[in-house]
DRENDO-1510 file (C-alpha; in Angstrom, 1 decimal, always signed):
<recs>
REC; n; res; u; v; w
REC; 1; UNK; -22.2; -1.9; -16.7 .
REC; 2; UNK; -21.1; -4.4; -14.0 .
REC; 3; UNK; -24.1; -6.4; -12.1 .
REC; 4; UNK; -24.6; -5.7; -9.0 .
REC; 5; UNK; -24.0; -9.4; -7.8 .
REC; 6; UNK; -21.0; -10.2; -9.9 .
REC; 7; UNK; -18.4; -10.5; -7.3 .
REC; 8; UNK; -15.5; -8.2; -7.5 .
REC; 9; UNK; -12.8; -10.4; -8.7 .
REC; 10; UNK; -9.3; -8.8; -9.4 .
REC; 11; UNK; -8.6; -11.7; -11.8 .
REC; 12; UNK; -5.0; -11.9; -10.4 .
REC; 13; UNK; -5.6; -15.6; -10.1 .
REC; 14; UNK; -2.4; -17.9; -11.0 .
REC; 15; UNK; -0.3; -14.5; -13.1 .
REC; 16; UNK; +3.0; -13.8; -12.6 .
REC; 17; UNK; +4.3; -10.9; -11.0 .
REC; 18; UNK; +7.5; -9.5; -9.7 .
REC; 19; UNK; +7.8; -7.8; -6.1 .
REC; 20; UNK; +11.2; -5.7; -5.3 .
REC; 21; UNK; +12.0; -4.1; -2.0 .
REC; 22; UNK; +9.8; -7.3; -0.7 .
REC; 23; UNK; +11.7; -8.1; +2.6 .
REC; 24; UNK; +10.0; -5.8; +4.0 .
REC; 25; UNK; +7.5; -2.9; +4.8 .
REC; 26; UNK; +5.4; -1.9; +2.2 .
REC; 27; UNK; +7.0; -4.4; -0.5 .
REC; 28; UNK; +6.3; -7.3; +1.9 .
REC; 29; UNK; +2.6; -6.3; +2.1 .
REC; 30; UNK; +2.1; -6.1; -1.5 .
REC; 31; UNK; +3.7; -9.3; -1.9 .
REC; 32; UNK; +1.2; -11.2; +0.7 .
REC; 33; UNK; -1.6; -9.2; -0.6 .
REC; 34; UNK; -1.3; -10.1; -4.2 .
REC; 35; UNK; -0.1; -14.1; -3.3 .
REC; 36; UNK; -3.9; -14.2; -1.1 .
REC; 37; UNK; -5.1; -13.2; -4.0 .
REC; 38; UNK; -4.2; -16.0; -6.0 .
REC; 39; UNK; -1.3; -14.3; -8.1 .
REC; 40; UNK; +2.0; -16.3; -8.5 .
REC; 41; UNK; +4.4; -13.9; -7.0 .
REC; 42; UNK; +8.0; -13.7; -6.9 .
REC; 43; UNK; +9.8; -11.2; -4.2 .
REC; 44; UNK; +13.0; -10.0; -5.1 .
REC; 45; UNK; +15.6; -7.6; -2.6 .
REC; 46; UNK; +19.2; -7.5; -1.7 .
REC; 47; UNK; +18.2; -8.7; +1.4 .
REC; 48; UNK; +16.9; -12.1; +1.5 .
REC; 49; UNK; +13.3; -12.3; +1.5 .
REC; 50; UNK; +13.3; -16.1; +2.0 .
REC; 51; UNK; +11.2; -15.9; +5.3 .
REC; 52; UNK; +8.6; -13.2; +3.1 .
REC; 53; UNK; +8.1; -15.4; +0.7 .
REC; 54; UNK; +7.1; -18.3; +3.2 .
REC; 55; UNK; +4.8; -16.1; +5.1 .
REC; 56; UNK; +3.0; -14.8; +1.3 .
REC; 57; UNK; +2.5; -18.3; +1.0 .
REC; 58; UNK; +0.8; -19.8; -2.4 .
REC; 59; UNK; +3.8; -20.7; -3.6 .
REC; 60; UNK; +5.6; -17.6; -3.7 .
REC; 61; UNK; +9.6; -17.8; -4.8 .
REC; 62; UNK; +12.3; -15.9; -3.6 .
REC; 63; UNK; +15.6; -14.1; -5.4 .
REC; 64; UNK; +18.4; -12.0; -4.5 .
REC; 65; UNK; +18.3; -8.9; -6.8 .
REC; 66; UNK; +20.3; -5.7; -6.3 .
REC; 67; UNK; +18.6; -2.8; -7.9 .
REC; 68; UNK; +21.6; -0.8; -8.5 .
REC; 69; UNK; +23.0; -3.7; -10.8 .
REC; 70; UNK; +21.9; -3.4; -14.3 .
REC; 71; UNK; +22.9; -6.5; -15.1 .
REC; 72; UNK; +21.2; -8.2; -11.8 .
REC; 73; UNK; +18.0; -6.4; -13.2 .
REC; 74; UNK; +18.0; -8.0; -16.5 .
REC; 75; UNK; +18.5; -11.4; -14.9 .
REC; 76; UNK; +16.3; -11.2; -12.7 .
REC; 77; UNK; +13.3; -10.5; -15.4 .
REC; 78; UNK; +14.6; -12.6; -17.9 .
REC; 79; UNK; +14.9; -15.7; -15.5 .
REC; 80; UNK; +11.1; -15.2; -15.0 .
REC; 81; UNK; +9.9; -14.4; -18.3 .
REC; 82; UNK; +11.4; -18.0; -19.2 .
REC; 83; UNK; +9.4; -19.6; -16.8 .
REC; 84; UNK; +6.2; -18.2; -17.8 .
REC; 85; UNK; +4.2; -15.1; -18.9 .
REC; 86; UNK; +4.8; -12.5; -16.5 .
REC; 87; UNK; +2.1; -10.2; -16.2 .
REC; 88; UNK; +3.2; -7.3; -13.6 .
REC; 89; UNK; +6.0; -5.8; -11.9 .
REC; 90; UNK; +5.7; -3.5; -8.8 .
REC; 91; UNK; +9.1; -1.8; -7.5 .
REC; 92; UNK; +8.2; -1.1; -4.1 .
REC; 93; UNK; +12.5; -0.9; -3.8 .
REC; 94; UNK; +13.6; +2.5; -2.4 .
REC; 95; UNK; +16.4; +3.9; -0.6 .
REC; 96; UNK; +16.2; +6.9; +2.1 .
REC; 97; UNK; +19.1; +8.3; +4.2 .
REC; 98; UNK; +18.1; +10.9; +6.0 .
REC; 99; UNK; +20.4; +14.0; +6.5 .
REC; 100; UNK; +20.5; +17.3; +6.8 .
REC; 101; UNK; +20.9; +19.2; +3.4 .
REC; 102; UNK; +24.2; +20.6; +4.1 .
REC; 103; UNK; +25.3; +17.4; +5.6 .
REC; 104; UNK; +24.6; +15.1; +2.1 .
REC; 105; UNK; +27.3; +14.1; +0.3 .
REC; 106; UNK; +27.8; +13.0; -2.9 .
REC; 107; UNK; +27.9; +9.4; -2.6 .
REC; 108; UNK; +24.7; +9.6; -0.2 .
REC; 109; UNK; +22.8; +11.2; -3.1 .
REC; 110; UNK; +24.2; +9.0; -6.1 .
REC; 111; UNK; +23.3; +5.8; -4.0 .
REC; 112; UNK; +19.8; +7.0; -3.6 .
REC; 113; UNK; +19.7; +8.0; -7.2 .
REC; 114; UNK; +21.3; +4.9; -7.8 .
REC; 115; UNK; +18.1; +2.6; -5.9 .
REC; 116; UNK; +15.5; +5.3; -6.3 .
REC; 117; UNK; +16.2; +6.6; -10.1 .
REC; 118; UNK; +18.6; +4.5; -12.3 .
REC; 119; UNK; +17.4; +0.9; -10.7 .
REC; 120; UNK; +13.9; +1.7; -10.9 .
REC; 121; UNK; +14.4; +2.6; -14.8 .
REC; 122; UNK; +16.3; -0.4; -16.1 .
REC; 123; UNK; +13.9; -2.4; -14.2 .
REC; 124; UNK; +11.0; -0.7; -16.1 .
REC; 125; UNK; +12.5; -0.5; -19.3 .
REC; 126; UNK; +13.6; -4.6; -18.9 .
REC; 127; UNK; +9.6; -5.4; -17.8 .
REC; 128; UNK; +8.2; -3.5; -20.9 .
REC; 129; UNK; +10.6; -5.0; -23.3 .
REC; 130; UNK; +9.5; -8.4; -22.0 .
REC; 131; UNK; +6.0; -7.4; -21.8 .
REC; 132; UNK; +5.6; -6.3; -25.8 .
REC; 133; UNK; +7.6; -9.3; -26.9 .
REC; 134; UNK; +5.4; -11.4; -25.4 .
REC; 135; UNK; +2.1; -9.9; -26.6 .
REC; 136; UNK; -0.1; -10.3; -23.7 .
REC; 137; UNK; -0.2; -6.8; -22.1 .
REC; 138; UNK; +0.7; -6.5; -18.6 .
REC; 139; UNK; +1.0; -3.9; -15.8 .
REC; 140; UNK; +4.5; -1.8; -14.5 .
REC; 141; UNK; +3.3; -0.2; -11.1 .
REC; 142; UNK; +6.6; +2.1; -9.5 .
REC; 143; UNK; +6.4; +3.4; -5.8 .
REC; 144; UNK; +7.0; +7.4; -5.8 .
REC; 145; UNK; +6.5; +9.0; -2.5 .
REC; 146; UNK; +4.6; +12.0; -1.3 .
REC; 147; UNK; +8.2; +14.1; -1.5 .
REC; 148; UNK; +8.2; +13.6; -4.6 .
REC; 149; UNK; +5.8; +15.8; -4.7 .
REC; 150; UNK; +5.7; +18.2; -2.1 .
REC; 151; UNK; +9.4; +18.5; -1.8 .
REC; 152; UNK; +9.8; +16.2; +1.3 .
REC; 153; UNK; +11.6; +17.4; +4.6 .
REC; 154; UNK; +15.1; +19.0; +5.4 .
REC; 155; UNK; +16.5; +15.3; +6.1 .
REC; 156; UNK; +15.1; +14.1; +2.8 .
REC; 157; UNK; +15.8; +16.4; -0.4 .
REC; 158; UNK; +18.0; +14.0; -2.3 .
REC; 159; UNK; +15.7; +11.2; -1.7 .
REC; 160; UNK; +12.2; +13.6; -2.9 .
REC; 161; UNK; +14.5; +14.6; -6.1 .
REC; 162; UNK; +14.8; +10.8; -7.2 .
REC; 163; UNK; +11.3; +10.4; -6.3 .
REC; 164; UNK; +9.8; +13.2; -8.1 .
REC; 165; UNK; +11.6; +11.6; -11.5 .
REC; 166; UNK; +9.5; +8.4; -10.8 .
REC; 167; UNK; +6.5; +10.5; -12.0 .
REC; 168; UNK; +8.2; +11.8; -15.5 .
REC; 169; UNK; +9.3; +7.9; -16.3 .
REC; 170; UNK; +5.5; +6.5; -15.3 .
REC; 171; UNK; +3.8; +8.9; -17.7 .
REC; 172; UNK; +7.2; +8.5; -20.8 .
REC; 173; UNK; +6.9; +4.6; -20.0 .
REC; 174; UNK; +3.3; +4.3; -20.1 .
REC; 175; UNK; +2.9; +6.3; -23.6 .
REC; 176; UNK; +5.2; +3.1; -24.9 .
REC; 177; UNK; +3.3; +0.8; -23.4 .
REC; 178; UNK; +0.3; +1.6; -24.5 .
REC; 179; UNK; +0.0; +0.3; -27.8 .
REC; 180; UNK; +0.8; -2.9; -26.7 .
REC; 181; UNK; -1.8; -3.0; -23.7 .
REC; 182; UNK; +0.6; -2.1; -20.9 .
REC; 183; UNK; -0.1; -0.2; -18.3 .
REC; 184; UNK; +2.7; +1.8; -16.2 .
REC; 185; UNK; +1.2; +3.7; -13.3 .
REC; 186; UNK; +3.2; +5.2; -9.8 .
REC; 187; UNK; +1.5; +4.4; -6.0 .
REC; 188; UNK; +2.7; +7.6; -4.1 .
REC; 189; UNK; +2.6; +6.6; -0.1 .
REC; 190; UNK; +2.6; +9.1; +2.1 .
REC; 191; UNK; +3.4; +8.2; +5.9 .
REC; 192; UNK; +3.1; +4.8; +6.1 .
REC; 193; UNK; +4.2; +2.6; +9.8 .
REC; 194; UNK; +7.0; +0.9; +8.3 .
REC; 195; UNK; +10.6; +0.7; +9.0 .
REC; 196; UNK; +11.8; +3.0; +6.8 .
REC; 197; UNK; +9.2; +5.6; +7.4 .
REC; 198; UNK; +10.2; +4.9; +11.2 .
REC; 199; UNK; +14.1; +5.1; +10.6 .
REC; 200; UNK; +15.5; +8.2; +12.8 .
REC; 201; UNK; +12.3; +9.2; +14.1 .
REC; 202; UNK; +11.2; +9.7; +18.0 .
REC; 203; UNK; +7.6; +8.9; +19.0 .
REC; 204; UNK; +7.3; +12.6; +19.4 .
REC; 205; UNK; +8.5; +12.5; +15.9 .
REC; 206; UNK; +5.9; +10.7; +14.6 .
REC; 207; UNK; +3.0; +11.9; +16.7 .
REC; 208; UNK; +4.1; +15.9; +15.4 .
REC; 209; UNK; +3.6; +14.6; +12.2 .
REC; 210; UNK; +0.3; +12.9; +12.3 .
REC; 211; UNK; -1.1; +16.2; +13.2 .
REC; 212; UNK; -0.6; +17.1; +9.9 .
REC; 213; UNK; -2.7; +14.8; +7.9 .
REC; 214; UNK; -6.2; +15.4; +7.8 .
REC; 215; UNK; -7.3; +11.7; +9.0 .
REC; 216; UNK; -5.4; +12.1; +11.9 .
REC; 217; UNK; -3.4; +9.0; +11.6 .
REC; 218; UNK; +0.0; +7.0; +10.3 .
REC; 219; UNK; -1.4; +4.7; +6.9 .
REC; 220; UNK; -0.8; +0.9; +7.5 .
REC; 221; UNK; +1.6; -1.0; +4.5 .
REC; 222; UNK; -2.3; -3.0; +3.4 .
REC; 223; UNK; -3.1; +0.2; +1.9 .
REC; 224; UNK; -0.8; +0.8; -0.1 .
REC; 225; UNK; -1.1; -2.9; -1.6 .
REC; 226; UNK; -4.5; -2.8; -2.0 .
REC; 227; UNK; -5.0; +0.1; -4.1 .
REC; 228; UNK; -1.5; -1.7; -6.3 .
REC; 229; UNK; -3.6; -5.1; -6.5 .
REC; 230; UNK; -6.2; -2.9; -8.1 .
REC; 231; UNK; -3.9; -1.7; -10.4 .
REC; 232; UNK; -2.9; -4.8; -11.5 .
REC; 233; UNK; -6.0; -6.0; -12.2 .
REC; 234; UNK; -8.2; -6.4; -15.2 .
REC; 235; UNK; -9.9; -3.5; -14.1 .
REC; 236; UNK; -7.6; -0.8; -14.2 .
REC; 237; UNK; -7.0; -1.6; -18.0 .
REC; 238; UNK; -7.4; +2.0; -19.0 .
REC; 239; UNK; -6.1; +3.6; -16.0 .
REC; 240; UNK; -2.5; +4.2; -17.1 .
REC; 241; UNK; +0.4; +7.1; -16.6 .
REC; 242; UNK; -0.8; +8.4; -13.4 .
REC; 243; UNK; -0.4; +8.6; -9.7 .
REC; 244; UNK; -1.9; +7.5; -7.1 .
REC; 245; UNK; -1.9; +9.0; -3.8 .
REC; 246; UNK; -2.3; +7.2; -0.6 .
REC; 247; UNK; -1.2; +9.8; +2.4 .
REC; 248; UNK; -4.9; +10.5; +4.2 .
REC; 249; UNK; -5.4; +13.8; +2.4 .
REC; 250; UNK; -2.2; +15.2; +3.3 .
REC; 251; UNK; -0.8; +16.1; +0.2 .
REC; 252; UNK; -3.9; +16.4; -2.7 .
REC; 253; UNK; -2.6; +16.9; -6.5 .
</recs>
């Protein structure tokens, strides 16, 4: 049992860990969330994330990485595995173009499956094989979304398909990690004030959805990167190949 006056300490202090989709919105929070907590964070996106990784602060590096690359990927994680032990990787990187479902085309879904599906499993698979070569465990945390589970919306069905496969490659990925002392784990957000959730929505929108979740409110991006700091901590060492909501009761598993 822990003491009651040992201070909760994630133990994130000076480890490495990779941030995609970090410009911005929910990966921006995770990134300044885990760099106040001492970790040495790096924030990767298309965009550049040079201003996010001043404002993390403690250091914090910035790359360009473009998740549908394979080959940017692989870089990307091998450049940072040569610099160091690198203990987690959270792919807050995801694509949503909302449309109707009769109005999607092909390319619209493919580029979403592209971000959202095929990125997000090279980038898994390239953390793990890093991670078990260098012996030291680690932690692989992927962003799902609540469509992923409840289906999403009309505007949103390719993007809630690529999503719900996020939870099939968490629980594969984490019964190969495993052995080796590597966690894999999804955070599922719900709606969360951020650009993306934002995108294409009026205020009336928004405030006809918030009646729909129990607490009565839209989540902010801190917690969603609160509840991923815990799972990259010491702590959540046996906690691996689940889900973890965050969407104020609105969707319960």
């Amino acid at each position: 049992m822990v003491s009651s006056d040992k201070r909760f300490d994630l133990g994130l202090e000076g480890r490495r860990v990779l941030v995609t989709g970090a410009a911005q919105g929910l990966g921006r929070a995770t990134a300044e969330w885990l760099a106040a907590l001492g970790a040495e964070v790096t924030l990767a996106d298309r965009q550049d994330c040079t201003e996010a990784a001043r404002a993390a602060g403690n250091g914090a590096r910035a790359v360009k990485m473009d998740l549908t690359d394979q080959a940017d990927i692989e870089t990307v994680v091998a450049d940072m595995a040569a610099q160091g032990p690198l203990w987690g990787v959270v792919n807050c990187a995801g694509l949503l173009l909302r449309r109707p479902l009769e109005a999607s085309t092909r390319e619209e879904v493919e580029l979403q499956q592209a971000v959202n599906q095929t990125g997000t499993f090279f980038l898994a698979r390239a953390a793990l094989a890093v991670m078990q070569k260098q012996g030291l465990g680690g932690r692989i945390i992927l962003y799902s979304s609540q469509g992923g589970f409840s289906g999403g919306f009309n505007g949103s069905i390719p993007y809630a398909m690529t999503k719900a496969a996020v939870t099939a490659l968490v629980k594969s990925l984490a019964r190969a990690g495993g052995p080796d002392g590597i966690t894999v784990n999804a955070v599922s957000p719900g709606a969360i004030d951020t650009a993306m959730f934002r995108g294409g929505m009026t205020q009336a929108d928004i405030d006809d959805f918030t009646t729909r979740i129990p607490m009565g409110r839209i989540g902010e991006p801190d917690e969603t990167a609160a509840p991923t700091a815990f799972l990259l901590s010491d702590w959540a060492g046996y906690v691996s190949g689940t889900t973890l909501h965050v969407n104020g009761a609105q969707y319960m598993a």
